[in-house]
Every structure is written in C-alpha cells, then in structure tokens.
C-alpha positions as CSV (number, residue, x, y, z in Angstrom):
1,X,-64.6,-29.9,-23.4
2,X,-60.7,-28.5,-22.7
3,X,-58.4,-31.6,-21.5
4,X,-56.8,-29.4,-19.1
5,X,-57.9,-26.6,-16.1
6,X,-56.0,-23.7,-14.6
7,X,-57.8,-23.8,-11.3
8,X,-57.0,-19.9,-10.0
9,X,-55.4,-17.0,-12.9
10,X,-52.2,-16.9,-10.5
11,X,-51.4,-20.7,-11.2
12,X,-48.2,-21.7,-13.0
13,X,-50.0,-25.3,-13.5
14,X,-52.6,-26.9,-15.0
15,X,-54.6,-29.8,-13.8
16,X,-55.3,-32.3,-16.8
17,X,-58.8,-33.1,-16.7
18,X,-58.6,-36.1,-19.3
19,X,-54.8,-37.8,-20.0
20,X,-52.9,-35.6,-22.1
21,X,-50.5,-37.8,-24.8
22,X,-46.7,-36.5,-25.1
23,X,-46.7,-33.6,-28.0
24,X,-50.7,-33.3,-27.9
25,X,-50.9,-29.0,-27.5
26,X,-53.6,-28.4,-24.4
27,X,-54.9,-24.4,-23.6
28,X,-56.0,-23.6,-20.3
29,X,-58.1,-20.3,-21.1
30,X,-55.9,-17.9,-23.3
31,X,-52.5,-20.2,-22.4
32,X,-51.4,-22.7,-24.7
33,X,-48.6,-25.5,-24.2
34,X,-47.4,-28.5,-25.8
35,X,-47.4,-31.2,-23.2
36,X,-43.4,-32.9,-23.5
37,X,-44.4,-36.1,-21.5
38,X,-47.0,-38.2,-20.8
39,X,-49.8,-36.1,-18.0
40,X,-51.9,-38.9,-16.7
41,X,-55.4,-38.0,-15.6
42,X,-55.7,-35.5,-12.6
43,X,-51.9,-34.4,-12.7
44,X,-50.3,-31.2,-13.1
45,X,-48.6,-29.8,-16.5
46,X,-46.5,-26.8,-16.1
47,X,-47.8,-23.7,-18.4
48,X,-44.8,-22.1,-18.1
49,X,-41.1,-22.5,-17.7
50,X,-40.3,-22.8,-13.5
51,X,-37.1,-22.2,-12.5
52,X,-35.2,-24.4,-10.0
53,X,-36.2,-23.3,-5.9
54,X,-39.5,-21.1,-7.5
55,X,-42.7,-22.3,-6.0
56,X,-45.6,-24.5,-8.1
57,X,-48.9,-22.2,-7.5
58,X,-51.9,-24.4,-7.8
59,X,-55.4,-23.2,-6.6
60,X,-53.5,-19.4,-6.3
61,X,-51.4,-20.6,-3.5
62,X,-47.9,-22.5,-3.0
63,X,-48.0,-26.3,-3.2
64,X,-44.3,-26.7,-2.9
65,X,-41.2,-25.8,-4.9
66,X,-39.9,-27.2,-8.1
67,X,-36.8,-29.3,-7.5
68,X,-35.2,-28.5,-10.8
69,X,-35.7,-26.7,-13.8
70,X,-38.7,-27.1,-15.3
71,X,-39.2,-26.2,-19.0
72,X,-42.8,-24.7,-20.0
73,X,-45.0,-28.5,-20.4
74,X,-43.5,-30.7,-18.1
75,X,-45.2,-32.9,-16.1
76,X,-44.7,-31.7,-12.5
77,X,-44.8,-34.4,-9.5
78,X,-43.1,-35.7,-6.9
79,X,-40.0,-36.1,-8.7
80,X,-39.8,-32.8,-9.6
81,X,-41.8,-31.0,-6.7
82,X,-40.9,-30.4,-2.9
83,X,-43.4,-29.1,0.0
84,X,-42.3,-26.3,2.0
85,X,-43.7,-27.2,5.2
86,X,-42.1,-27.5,8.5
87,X,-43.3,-26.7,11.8
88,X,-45.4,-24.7,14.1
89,X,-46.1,-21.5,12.4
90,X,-47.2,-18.0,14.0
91,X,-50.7,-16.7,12.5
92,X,-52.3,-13.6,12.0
93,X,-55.5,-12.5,12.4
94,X,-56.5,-10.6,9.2
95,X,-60.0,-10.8,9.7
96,X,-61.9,-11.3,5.8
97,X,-65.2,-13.0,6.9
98,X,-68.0,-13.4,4.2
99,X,-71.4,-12.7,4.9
100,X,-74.2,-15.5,3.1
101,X,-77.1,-14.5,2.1
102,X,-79.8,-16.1,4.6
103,X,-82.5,-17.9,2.7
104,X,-85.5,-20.1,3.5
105,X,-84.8,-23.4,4.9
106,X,-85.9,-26.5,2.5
107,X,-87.8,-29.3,4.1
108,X,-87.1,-33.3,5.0
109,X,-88.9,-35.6,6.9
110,X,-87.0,-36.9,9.9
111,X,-87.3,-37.4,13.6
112,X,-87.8,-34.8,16.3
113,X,-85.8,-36.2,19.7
114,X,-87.6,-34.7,22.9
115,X,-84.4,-32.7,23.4
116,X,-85.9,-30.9,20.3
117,X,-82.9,-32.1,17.9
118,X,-83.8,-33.7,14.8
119,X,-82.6,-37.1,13.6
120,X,-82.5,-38.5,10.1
121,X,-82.5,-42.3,11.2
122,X,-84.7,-44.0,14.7
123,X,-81.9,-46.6,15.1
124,X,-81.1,-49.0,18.3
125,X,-77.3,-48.2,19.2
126,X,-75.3,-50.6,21.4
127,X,-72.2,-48.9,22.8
128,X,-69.7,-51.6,24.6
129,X,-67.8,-49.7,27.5
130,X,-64.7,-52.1,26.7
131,X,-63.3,-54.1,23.9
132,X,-63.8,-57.5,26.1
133,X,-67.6,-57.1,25.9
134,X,-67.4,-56.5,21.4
135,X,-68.9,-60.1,20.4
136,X,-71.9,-59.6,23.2
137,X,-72.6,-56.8,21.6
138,X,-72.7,-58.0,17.9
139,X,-74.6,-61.1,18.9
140,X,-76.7,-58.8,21.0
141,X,-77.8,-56.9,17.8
142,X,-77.6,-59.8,15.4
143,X,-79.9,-62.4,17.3
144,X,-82.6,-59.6,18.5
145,X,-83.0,-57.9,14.5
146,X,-86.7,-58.9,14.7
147,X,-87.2,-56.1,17.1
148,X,-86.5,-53.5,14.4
149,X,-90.3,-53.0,13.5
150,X,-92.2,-49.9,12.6
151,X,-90.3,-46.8,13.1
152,X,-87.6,-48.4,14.4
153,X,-84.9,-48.3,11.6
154,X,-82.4,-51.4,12.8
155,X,-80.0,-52.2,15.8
156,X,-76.4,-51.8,15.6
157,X,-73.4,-52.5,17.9
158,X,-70.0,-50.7,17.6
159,X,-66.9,-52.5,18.5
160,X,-63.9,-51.4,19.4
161,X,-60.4,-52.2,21.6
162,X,-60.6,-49.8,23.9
163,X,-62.0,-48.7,27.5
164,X,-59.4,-50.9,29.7
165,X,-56.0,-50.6,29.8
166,X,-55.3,-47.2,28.5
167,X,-55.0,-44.3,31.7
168,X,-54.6,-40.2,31.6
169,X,-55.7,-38.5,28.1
170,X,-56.1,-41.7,26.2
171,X,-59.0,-43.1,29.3
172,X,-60.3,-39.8,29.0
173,X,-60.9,-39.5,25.4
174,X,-62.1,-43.1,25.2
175,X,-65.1,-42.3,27.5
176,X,-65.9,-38.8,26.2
177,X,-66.0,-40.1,22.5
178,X,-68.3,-43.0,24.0
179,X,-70.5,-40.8,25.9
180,X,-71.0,-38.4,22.6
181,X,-72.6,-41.9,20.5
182,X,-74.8,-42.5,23.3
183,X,-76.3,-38.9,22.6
184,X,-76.4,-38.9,19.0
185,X,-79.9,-38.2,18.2
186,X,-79.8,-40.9,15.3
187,X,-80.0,-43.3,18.1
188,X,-83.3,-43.3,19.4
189,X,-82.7,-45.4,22.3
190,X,-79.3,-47.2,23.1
191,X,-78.1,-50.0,24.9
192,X,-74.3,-49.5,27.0
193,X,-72.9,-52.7,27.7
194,X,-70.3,-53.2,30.3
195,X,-67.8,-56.1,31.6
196,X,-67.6,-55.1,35.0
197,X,-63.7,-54.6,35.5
198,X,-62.3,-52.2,32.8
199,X,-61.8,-49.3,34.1
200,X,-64.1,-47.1,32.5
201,X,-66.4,-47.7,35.5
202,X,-70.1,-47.2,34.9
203,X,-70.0,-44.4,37.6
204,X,-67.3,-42.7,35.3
205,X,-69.8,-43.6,32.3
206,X,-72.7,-42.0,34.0
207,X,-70.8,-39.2,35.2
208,X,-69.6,-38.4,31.5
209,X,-73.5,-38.6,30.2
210,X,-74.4,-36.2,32.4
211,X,-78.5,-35.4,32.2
212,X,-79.8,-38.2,30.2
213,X,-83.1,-40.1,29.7
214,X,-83.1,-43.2,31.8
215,X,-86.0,-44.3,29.3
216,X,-83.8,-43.9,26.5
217,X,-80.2,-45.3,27.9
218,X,-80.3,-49.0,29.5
219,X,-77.7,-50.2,30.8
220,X,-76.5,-54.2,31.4
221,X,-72.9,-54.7,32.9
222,X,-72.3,-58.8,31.8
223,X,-70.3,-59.5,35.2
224,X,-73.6,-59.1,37.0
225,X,-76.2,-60.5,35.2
226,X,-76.8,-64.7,34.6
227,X,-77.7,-64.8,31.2
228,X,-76.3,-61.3,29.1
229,X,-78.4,-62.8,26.1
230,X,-81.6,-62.9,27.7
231,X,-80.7,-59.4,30.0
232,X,-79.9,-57.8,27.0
233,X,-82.9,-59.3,25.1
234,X,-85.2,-57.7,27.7
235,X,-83.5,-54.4,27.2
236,X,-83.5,-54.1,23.8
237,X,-87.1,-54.9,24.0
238,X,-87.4,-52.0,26.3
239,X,-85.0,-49.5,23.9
240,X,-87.4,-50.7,20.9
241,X,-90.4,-49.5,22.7
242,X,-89.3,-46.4,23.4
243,X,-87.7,-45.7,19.9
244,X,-91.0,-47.1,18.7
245,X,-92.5,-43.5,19.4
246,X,-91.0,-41.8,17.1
247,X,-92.4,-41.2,13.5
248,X,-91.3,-39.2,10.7
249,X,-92.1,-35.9,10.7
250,X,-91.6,-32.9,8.1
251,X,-89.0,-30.7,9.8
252,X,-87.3,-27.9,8.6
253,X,-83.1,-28.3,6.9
254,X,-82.0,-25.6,9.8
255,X,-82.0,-28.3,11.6
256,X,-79.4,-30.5,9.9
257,X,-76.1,-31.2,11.0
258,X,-73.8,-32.6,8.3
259,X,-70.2,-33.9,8.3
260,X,-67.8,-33.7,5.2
261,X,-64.4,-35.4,4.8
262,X,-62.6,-36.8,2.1
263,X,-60.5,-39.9,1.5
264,X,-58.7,-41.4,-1.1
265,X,-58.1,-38.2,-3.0
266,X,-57.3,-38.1,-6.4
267,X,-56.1,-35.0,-9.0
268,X,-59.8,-34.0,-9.7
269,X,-60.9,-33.8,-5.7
270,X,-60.6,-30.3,-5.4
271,X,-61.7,-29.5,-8.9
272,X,-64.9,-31.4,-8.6
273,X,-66.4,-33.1,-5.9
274,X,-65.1,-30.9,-2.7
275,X,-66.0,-27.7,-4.4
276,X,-69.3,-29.3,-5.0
277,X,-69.9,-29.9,-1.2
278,X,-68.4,-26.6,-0.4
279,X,-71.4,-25.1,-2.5
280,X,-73.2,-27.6,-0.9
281,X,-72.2,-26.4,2.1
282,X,-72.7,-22.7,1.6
283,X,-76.3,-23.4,0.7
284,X,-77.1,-25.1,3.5
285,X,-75.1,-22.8,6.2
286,X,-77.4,-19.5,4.3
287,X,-80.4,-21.6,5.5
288,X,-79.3,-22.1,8.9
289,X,-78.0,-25.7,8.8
290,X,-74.7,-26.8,10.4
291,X,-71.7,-27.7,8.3
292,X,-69.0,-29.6,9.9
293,X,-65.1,-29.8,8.7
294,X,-62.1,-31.9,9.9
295,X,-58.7,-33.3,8.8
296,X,-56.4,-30.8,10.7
297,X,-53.6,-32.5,9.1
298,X,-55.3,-32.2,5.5
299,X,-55.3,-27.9,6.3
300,X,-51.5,-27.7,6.6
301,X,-50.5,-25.0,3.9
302,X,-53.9,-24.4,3.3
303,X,-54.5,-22.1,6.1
304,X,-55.1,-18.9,4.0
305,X,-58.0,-20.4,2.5
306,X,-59.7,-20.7,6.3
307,X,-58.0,-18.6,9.1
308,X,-59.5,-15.6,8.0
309,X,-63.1,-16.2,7.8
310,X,-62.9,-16.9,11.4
311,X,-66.2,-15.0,12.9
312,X,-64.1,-13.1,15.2
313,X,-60.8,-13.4,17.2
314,X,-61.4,-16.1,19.7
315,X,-62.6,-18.4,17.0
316,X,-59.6,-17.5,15.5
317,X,-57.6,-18.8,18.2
318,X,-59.0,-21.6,18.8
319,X,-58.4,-22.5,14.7
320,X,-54.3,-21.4,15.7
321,X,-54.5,-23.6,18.6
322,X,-56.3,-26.6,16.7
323,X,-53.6,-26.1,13.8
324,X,-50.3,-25.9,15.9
325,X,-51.7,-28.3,18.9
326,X,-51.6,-31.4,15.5
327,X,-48.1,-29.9,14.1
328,X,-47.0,-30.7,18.2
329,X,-48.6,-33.9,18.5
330,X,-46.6,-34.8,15.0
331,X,-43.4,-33.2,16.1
332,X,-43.5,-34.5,20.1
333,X,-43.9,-37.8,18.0
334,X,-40.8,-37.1,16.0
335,X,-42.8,-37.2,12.7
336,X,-42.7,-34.2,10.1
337,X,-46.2,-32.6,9.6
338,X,-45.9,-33.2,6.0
339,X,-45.5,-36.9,5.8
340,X,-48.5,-37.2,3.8
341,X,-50.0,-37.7,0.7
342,X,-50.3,-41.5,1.2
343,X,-48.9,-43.2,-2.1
344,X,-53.1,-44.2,-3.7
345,X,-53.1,-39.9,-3.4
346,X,-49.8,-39.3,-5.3
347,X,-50.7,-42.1,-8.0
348,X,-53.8,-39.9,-8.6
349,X,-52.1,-36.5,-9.3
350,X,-51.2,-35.0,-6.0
351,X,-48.1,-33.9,-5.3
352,X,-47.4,-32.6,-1.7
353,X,-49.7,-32.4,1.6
354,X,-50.0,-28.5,0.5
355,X,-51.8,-29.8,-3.3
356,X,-53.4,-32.2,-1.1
357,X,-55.1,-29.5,1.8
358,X,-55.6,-27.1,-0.7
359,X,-58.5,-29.8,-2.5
360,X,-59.2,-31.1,0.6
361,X,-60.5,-27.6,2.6
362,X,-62.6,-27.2,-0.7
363,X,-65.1,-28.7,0.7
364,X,-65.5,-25.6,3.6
365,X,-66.9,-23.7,0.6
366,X,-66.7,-19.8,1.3
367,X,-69.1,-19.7,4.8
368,X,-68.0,-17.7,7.8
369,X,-66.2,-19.8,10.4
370,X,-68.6,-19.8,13.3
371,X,-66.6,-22.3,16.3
372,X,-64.1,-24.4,16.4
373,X,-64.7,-28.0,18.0
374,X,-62.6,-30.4,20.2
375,X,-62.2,-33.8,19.6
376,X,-65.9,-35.6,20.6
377,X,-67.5,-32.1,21.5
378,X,-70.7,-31.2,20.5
379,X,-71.6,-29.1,18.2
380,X,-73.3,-26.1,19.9
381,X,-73.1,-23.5,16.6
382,X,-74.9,-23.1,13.4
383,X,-72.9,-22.5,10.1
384,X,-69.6,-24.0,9.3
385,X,-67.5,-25.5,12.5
386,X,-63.9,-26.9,12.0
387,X,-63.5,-30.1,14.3
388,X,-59.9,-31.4,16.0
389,X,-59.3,-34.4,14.1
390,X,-56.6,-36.4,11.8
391,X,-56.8,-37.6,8.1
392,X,-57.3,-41.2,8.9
393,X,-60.6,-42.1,7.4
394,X,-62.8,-43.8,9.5
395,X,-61.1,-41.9,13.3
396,X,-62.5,-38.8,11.5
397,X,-65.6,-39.9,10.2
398,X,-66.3,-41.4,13.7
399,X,-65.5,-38.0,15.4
400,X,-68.0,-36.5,12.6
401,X,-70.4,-38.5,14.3
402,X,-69.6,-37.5,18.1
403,X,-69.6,-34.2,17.3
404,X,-73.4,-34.7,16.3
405,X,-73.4,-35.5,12.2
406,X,-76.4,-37.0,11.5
407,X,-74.8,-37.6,7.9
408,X,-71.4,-37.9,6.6
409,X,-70.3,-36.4,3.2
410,X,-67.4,-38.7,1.8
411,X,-65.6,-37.5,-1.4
412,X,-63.1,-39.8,-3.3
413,X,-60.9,-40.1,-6.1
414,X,-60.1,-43.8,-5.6
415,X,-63.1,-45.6,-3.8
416,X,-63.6,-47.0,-0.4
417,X,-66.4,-48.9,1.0
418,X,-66.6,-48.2,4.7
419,X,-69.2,-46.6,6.3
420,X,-69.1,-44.2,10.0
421,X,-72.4,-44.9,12.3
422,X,-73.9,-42.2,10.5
423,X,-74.9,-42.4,7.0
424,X,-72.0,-41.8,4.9
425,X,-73.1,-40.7,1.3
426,X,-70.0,-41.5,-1.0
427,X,-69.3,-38.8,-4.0
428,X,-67.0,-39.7,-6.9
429,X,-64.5,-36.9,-7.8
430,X,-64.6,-38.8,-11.4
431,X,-67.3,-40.3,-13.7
432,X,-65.0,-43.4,-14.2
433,X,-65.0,-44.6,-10.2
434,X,-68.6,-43.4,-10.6
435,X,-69.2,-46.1,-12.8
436,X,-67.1,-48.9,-11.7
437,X,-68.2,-48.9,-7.8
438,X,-71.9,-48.6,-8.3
439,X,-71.9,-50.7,-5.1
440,X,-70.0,-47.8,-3.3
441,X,-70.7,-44.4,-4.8
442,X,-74.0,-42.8,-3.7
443,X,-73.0,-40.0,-6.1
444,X,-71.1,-38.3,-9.0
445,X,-69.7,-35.2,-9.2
446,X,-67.4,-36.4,-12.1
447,X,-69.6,-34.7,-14.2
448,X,-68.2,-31.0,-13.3
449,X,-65.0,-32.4,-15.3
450,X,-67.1,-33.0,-18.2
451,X,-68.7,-29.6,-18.4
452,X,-71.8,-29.3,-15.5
453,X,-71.2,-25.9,-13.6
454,X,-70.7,-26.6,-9.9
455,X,-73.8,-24.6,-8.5
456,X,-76.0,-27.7,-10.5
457,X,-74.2,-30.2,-9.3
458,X,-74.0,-28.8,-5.3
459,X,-78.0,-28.6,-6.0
460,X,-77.9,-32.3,-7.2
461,X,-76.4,-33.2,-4.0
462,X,-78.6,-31.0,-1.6
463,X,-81.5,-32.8,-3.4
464,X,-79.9,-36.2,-2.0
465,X,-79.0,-35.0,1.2
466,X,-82.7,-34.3,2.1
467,X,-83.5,-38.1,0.7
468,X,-80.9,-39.6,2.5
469,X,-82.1,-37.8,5.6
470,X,-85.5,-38.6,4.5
471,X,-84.5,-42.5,5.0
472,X,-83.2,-43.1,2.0
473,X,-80.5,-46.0,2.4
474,X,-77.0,-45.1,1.7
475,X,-74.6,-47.7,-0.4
476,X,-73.2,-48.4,3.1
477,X,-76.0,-48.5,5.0
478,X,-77.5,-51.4,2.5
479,X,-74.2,-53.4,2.8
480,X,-74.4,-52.6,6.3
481,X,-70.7,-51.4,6.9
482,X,-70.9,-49.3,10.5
483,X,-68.0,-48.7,12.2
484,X,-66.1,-46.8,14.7
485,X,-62.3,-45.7,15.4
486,X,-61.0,-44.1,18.4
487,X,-58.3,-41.4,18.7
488,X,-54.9,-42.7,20.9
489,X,-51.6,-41.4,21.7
490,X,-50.4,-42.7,24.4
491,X,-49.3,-46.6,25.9
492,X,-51.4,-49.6,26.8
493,X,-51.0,-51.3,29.8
C-alpha cells in the first residue's frame, strides 16, 4: 500500500496516507522523494522544489502560496504555506454541467406523510416558540416517553435561546427556521409550545406555517393554561394517536432527501470519506434522490470545483449571490473570509481554508447543480442543492434539517458526538478514529486509505443509508444526542 497520494497529476504535493519518518524515500505514482522531516499522518510533503511566492496545488487547484523556499521533500504547512483569499470575487459563468446516467431507484421501508413525502422516522417533535418555555418542553417529553408505542418512534423536544428578544432579520429567521421543524416529515405529529409574551406571537407562528394539518400540529401556550404538564399530557396523547397511523411501508430511494456536512476534518477528509459521499451522492441523485450541500464558508477557493455545474444561469446566480452574500456578512463583520481552519483541522494536516474547501466540497461528488437554497427553505428540487449556511457544526446540520433532510451525512477526521434532529450517520475519514469511537462512528471509510476503491466503499454507505432510513438507530440516536442551533447576526434586546 503507498504511504503517500498525489490526489490530481497537476499537484506539486503529496498527502501522506500513513506517517512518513525523516529520510524514509515515499513515490506517489512515477514521482519519488526523500521525505527531509518528519510528515505526520494526513499532511502534505512537497514532490518537488517550490519556489518562494509560487502556489501549493493540492487536488489540481491552489491552496495557498509557499511562504519561502521549499526544497523538493519538505513538509509543507502552516509555517510555510499562506492562503490567497481575500474578498468578494466576480464569477463567471462557464457553464460545464455533467449529465448522470438515470438508473432505477433502490428500495427502503419508511413512512409515507399524507403530503405524499416520505419519512425515515414517525417521531413526536416538541418545538418551544421561546427559550423561557426549554425545560417544559424537556419535561414534557421526558415524563410522557410511555406514549412512544407502536409506530411511534419516541418524543423529542428542542431547546433553544431564542424567539424573544431578537427584532428585524434575526426575529425573522428564528421563526422561519422554527416553522421548517414543525414540517419536517420525520415528525409525524408535533407539539409547539408557547409562553405567551415573546414576541414570536402565535399569530406570527401560524402565519409562518402556512397550510398545515390541525390534526398533526397542537398547540399549548403555558400563560393560558392551569396545569402545562397535564395540557401538554393531553396533547401529546392526541399527537401519538395521530402519529400512531402511520406504518412502514416499502417506498421507493427517489424519495430521499439526504444532508452531508463535515466537521472536524482531518488530512485524509477529502481523500476518503467526502469522496466516498460524493459517490454516494452521485448514485443517489442518478436515481432521483435529493442530495443536499452546505458550509458556504467551507467553498471559499473551492469554487471551480462547483460554479460550473450549475444547471443553467439563474442557478448560477443564486450560487454567486450565496458565495459573496457570506464573504459580506464576514467582511460587514470586520472578519477575513479566511479565518478558518480551526486549530483540531490544522493539527490533522490542513493547511489553509482553500486545502480545507477543496476536501470539504468533495462530498458534492460530480452531479449537476439543480437549486440553490436559503437558509431554512425547503427543498423543492431533486439532485444535488447547495444550501446558505456556515461551517459551524451543529447551525448547519440544523439547517440540513429545515431544509427537509430526513438524514444527515457527517464525515470526520477527529470525532464528535453530537447529533442534528435528524439522524446523523457519522463516517470516519480514518480507520484509527474508526476504531477508537465505536460509540460515535456509524461508519468507516478509512478503509479507501488502506486500498478499497471508492465506488465499494460509496456502495457500503448507500447500503446503510437505506438501513438507517429503514429504522435502524444511529450511534446518536441510541445515546440520544438531538439538538438544534439557530443562525444570528444581529443584537439582543
């Protein structure tokens, strides 16, 4: 097995697979070099000499500069490596979309919502309209458990600090990302709880819901009721009967709707596991299944790899408005756009955010770029869909979720246990974290490192998918880690 991998024939690097000891020689294809430091694990060795100023080419495009001379060998990093971002950019439209071949839809067994959605869970969902009402809400679904029976899969409540107290975009966003869990079809019946004085009104609420099934959606507002336990008891007996006529059903995979994100990167992310779930991807959007990607900030300097396969020009600029709409919210913010890989990324090999979003938009595999989604909308489109979002873990994951997700594909290089209110299937980039978290890792795709071809192991994690829509509990599911994050900018009152 070689120790070290030139990811694209235009690279000047190589990404060491394995640690590679100071004076051990390494090839990468027909190149050879002697390494003249220590390369740990998932970092970069330079195959040739790199002049001072000349740019490091990893996955065929720029990840930054070299800082210095660099003789043929060296171990190149942050001390020797410098992005070359900096602001708002103009794009062209140079339109190079791929066409998938269309095959025939696999099979799961899942829900089918009246709305003629499918789920992959029959959950109970309480939604507080304001932080003030969170420990109702978790004593709401922790005392009333034993109403989780038959189809129904459990009840959940999702706290958060938000819904009074914040006015203009920030009051806005609140509700709409509220609104789009109350829709989710793995909720088959859902519970809003209310103070009574936040303002997020419930004639706002209703009024962002739009058409809804009164059948399905109780509401209980504490301020007005004697006793929220036993109100709220009473409802959720109500939400369990009505999620209670649901049963599994075999449905087709065209129906799917699945998330991907990454988090805690390492060196090996966009060598093993987000090219995995870009194949993944790819064979799910040829059978007419929805792919969803996010992480704006995690496409900076990656953009060639995307912009392109737009489906046509407006979707094209809706990606340039998406893209330069996060470099303004950084800049208005006086923060540089590049202020990223966080230090648990750079300790696992990568260098500069453009290393970092070139691994990280991996995971859109090669599909045609079919919409291009605001933060908490919908997801009307099927194929791949880029979604307004940031890096941070679980704000994105949650906004997965809102956009309709009924699964969340989570690679990692380092670990992390969390899990969104959708399932959230966690993939190892490396065999080692594999190993060591069996308590967090659903899946490995280490094992592309060690030599399995990327096509077995995206088929490996297709076969999953359809278990874990098939009910199959998720490592964060059994520990029962749900949670939810909500997007801010601006002040609190």
């Amino acid at each position: 097995m070689p120790k070290v991998i030139r990811i694209n024939e235009k690279d000047n690097v190589a990404v060491a697979l394995s640690p590679v000891p100071a004076g051990e020689t390494v090839s990468a294809g027909s190149i050879s070099v002697t390494a003249l430091e220590d390369i740990p694990q998932g970092h970069k060795i330079a195959l040739f000499d790199i002049a001072a100023g000349e740019n490091v080419i990893k996955y065929g495009f720029p990840i930054g500069h070299a800082l210095c001379e660099a003789k043929a060998g060296s171990w190149m990093h942050t001390h020797n490596v410098k992005t070359n971002l900096e602001g708002e950019i103009e794009y062209r439209y140079e339109p190079d979309v791929p066409v998938l071949e269309k095959e025939a839809p696999a099979q799961f067994s899942g829900f089918l919502r009246k709305d003629g959605r499918a789920a992959i869970r029959n959950e109970i969902w309480i939604i507080p309209t304001v932080g003030c009402v969170n420990g109702i809400c978790q004593t709401l679904a922790r005392e009333n458990a034993d109403l989780a029976a038959g189809s129904v899969d459990g009840i959940y409540a999702f706290s958060h600090p938000f819904g009074c107290s914040q006015t203009g975009a920030d009051h806005a966003q609140t509700r709409k990302l509220l609104g789009a869990l109350v829709n989710h079809p793995n909720a088959g019946a859902v519970l809003v709880v209310s103070l009574g004085c936040e303002n997020l009104t419930h004639e706002q609420f209703l009024a962002e819901l739009g058409d809804f099934d009164p059948e399905r959606v109780r509401f209980m507002t504490c301020q007005e009721v004697g006793d929220e336990f036993e109100t709220g008891r009473q409802l959720l007996k109500e939400c369990a009967a009505f999620a209670g006529q649901f049963e599994r059903q075999m449905l087709l995979a065209d129906k799917l709707v699945i998330g991907m994100k990454c988090g805690g990167s390492d060196g090996l992310s966009g060598i093993t596991a987000n090219p995995a779930v870009g194949a993944f991807s790819d064979m799910l959007c040829a059978q007419g299944g929805t792919t969803i990607l996010t992480e704006v900030p995690e496409m900076f300097g990656a953009e060639g790899m995307l912009m392109n396969r737009c489906v046509n020009e407006e979707v094209f600029g809706k990606a340039e408005h998406m893209l330069n709409g996060f470099k303004h919210y950084f800049i208005s913010h006086n923060e540089v756009v590049y202020d990223n890989p966080s230090p648990g990324n750079k300790q696992g090999g990568i260098t500069t955010l453009e290393d970092k979003s070139c691994g990280c938009v991996q995971k859109g595999g090669s599909a045609p770029i079919m919409d291009v989604l605001g933060y908490a909308d919908q997801v009307k489109t099927p194929g791949l869909n880029m979604l307004y979002g940031p890096g941070n873990d679980l704000v994105s994951a949650t906004a997965l979720t809102a956009a309709g997700c009924h699964m969340v594909l989570f690679t990692t290089g380092r670990g992390t246990p969390f899990g969104a209110p959708a399932p959230t299937v966690k993939i190892a980039t490396n065999s080692a974290l594999y190993n060591k978290k069996t308590g967090w890792m659903d899946f490995n795709a280490g094992t592309i490192a060690e030599g399995e071809p990327i096509p077995e192991t995206a088929k490996r994690l297709f076969d999953l998918v359809l278990e874990v829509a098939g009910g199959k509990k998720t490592c964060s599911e059994k520990h029962g880690y749900r949670e939810i994050s909500i997007f801010k900018d601006g002040v609190v009152l």
